[in-house]
C-alpha positions as CSV (number, residue, x, y, z in Angstrom):
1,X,224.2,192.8,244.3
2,X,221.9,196.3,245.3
3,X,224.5,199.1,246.1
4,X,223.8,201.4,249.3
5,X,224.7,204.7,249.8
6,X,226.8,205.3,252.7
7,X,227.9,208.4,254.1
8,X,231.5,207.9,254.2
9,X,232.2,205.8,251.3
10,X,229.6,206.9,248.5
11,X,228.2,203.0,247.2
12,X,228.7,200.4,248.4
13,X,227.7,196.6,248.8
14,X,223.6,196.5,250.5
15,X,223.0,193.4,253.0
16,X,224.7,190.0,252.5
17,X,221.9,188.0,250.9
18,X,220.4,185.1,252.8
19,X,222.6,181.9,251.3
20,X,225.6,184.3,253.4
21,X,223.7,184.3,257.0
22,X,223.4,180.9,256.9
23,X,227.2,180.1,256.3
24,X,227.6,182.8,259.2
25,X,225.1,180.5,261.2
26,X,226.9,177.1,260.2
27,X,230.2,178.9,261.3
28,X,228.8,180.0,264.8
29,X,227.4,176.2,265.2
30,X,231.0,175.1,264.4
31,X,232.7,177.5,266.7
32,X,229.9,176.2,269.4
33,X,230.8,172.5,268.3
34,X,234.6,172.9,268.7
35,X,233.9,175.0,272.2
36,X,232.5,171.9,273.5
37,X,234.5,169.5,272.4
38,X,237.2,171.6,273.7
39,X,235.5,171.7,276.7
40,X,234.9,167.8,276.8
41,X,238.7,166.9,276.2
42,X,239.3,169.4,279.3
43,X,237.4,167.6,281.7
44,X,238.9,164.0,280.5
45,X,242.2,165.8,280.8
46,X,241.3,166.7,284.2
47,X,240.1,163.3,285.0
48,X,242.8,161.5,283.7
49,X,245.1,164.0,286.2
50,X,242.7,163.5,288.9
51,X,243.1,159.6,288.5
52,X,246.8,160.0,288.3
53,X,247.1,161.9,291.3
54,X,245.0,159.9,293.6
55,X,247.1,156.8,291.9
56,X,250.1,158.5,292.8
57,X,249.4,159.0,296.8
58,X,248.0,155.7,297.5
59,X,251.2,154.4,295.8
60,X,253.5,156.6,298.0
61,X,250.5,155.8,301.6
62,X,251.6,152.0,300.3
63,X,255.6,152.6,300.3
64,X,255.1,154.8,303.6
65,X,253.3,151.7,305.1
66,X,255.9,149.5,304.3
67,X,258.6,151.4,305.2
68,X,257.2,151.5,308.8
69,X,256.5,147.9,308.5
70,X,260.2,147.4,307.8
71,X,261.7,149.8,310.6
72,X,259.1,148.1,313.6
73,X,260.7,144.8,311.8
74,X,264.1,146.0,312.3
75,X,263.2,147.1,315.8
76,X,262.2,143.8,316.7
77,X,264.8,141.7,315.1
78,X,267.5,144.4,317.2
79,X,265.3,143.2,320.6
80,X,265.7,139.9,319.6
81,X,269.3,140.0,319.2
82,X,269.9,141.9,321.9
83,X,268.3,139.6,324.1
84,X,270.0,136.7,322.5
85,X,273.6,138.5,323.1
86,X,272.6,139.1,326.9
87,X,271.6,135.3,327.1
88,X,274.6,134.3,325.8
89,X,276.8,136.8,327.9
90,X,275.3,135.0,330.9
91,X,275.7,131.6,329.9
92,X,279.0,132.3,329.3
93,X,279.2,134.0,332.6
94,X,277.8,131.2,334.2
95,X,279.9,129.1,332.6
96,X,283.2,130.3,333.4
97,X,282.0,130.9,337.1
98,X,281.0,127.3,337.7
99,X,285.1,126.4,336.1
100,X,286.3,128.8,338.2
101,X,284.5,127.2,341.4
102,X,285.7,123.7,340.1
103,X,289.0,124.7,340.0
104,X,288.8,126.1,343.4
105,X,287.3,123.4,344.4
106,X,290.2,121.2,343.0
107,X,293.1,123.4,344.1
108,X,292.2,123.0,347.6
């Protein structure tokens, strides 16, 4: 290997010969290589979240749904009953008003 003079140091070693650039060469390629498979696992990564995210909020728009489903269900059946206890409060109204008039009608 050719020694160089350099001012601070006195000799030392000249230029790295040419089989020495192309390792640095292959090296840069590498590092390039890794950056963009780097790079590439990134954006799946960031798919993959994406896709679990928009997974996720349908999922909880689909339990929301439901749940409404289930209170205007609730509300109705509630209607229902109610009705049903008002019906059967006045049959039973109705009922005991027509004994009543029977047994006035018997008493006198």
């Amino acid at each position: 290997m050719p020694l160089v003079e350099s001012a601070d140091q006195g000799l030392s070693p000249g230029p790295l010969p040419f089989p020495a650039s192309a390792s640095s060469r292959k090296e840069k390629k590498k590092q390039a290589k890794e950056e963009r498979d780097r790079l590439k696992q990134a954006e799946k990564k960031k798919r993959r979240l994406e896709k679990a995210l928009a997974t996720a909020a349908a999922i909880r728009s689909e339990l929301e749904q439901k749940k409404q489903r289930r209170k205007e269900e609730e509300r109705l059946l509630d209607e229902e009953g109610a009705a049903l206890a008002e019906a059967v409060a006045l049959q039973v109204g109705d009922t005991y008003s027509i004994i009543h008039l029977m047994h006035n009608f018997n008493s006198c």
